[in-house]
C-alpha positions as CSV (number, residue, x, y, z in Angstrom):
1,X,0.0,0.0,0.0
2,X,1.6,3.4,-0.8
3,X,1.7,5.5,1.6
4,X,3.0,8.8,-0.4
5,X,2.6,9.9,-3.6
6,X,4.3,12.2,-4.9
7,X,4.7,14.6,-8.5
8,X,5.8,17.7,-10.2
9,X,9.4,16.3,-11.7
10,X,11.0,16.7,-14.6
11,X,13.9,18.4,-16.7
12,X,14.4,22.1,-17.0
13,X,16.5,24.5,-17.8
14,X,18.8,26.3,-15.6
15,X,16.9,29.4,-14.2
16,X,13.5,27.4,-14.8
17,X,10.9,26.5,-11.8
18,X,9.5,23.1,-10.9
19,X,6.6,22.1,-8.1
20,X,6.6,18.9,-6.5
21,X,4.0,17.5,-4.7
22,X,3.6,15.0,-1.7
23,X,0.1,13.6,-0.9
24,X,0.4,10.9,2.2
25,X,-2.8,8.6,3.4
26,X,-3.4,5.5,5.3
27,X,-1.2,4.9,7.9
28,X,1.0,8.0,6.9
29,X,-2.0,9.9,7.9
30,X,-2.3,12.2,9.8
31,X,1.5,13.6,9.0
32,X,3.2,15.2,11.6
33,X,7.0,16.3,10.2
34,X,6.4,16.9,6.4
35,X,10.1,17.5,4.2
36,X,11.9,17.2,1.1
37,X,15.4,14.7,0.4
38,X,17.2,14.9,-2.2
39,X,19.8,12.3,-3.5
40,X,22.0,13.0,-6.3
41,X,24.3,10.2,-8.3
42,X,27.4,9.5,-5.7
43,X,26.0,11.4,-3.1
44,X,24.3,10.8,0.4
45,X,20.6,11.8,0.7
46,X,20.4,15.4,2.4
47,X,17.2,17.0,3.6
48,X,16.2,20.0,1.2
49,X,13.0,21.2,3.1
50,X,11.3,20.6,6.9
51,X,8.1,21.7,7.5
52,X,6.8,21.3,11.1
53,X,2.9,20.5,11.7
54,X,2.6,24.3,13.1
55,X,4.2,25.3,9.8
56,X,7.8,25.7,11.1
57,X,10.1,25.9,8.1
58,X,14.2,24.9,7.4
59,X,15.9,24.9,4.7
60,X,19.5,23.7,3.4
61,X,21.7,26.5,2.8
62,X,22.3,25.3,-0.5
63,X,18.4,26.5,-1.4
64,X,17.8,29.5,0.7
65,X,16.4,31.7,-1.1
66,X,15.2,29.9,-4.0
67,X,13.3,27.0,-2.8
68,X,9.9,27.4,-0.7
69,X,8.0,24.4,1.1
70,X,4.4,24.6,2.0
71,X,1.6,21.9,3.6
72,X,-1.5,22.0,3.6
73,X,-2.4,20.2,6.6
74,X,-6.2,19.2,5.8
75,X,-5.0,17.4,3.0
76,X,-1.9,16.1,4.5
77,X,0.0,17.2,1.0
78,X,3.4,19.2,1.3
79,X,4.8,21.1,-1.4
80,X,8.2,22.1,-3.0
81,X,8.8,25.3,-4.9
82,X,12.1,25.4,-7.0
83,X,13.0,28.5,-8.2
84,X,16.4,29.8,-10.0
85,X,17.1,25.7,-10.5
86,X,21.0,25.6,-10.9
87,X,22.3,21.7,-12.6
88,X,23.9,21.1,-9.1
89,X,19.6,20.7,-8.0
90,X,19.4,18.0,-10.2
91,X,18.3,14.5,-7.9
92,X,15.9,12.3,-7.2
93,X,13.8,13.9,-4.7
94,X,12.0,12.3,-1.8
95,X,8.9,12.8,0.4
96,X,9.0,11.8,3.7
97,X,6.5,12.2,6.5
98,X,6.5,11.5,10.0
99,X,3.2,10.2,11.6
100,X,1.8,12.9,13.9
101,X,3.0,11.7,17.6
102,X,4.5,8.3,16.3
103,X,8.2,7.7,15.1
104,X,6.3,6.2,11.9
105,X,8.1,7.4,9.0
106,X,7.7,6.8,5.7
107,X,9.1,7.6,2.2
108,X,8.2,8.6,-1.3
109,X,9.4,6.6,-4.0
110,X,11.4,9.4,-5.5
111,X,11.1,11.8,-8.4
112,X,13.3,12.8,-10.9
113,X,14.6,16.4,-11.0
114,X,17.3,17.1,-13.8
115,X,18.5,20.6,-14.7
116,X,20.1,20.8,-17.8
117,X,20.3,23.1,-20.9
């Protein structure tokens, strides 16, 4: 049973905008933690984008600036905004969702974001 879905990748240019998309339900539900991974070739997986249940925000460094999360918590969906994309964005990006009070977590499977003239 998938847990989270998620959308929006794709290839762009450099300078271009993308919007991904994280829907969680069934036993994801309802999400507590909400944030982006990201996981390019040769590299570890490093967190992008946490967004609290109250709405908290981080960010990496690396996106300040560019990137901006957002849930919406009645849905249970979290978003990622990706302005100014630079080729060092491109990954495979990942959902993942904490259960509200649990230590549940769960995954996307992962979406595609290459950058690339």
């Amino acid at each position: 049973q998938v847990q989270l879905v998620e959308s929006g990748g794709g290839l762009v240019q450099p300078g271009g905008s993308l919007r991904l998309s994280c829907v969680a339900s069934g036993s994801a539900r309802p999400a507590g933690v909400m944030a982006w991974y990201r996981q390019a070739p040769g590299k570890q997986r490093e967190l992008v984008a946490r967004v609290e249940s109250n709405g908290n925000t981080n960010y990496a460094d690396s996106v300040k600036g560019r990137f901006t999360s957002s849930r919406d918590s009645a849905k249970d969906t979290v978003y990622l905004q990706m302005n100014s994309l630079k080729p060092d964005d491109t990954a495979v990006y990942y959902c993942y969702v904490r259960r509200l009070f649990s230590n549940a977590d769960y995954w996307g499977q992962g979406t595609q974001v290459t950058v690339s003239s």
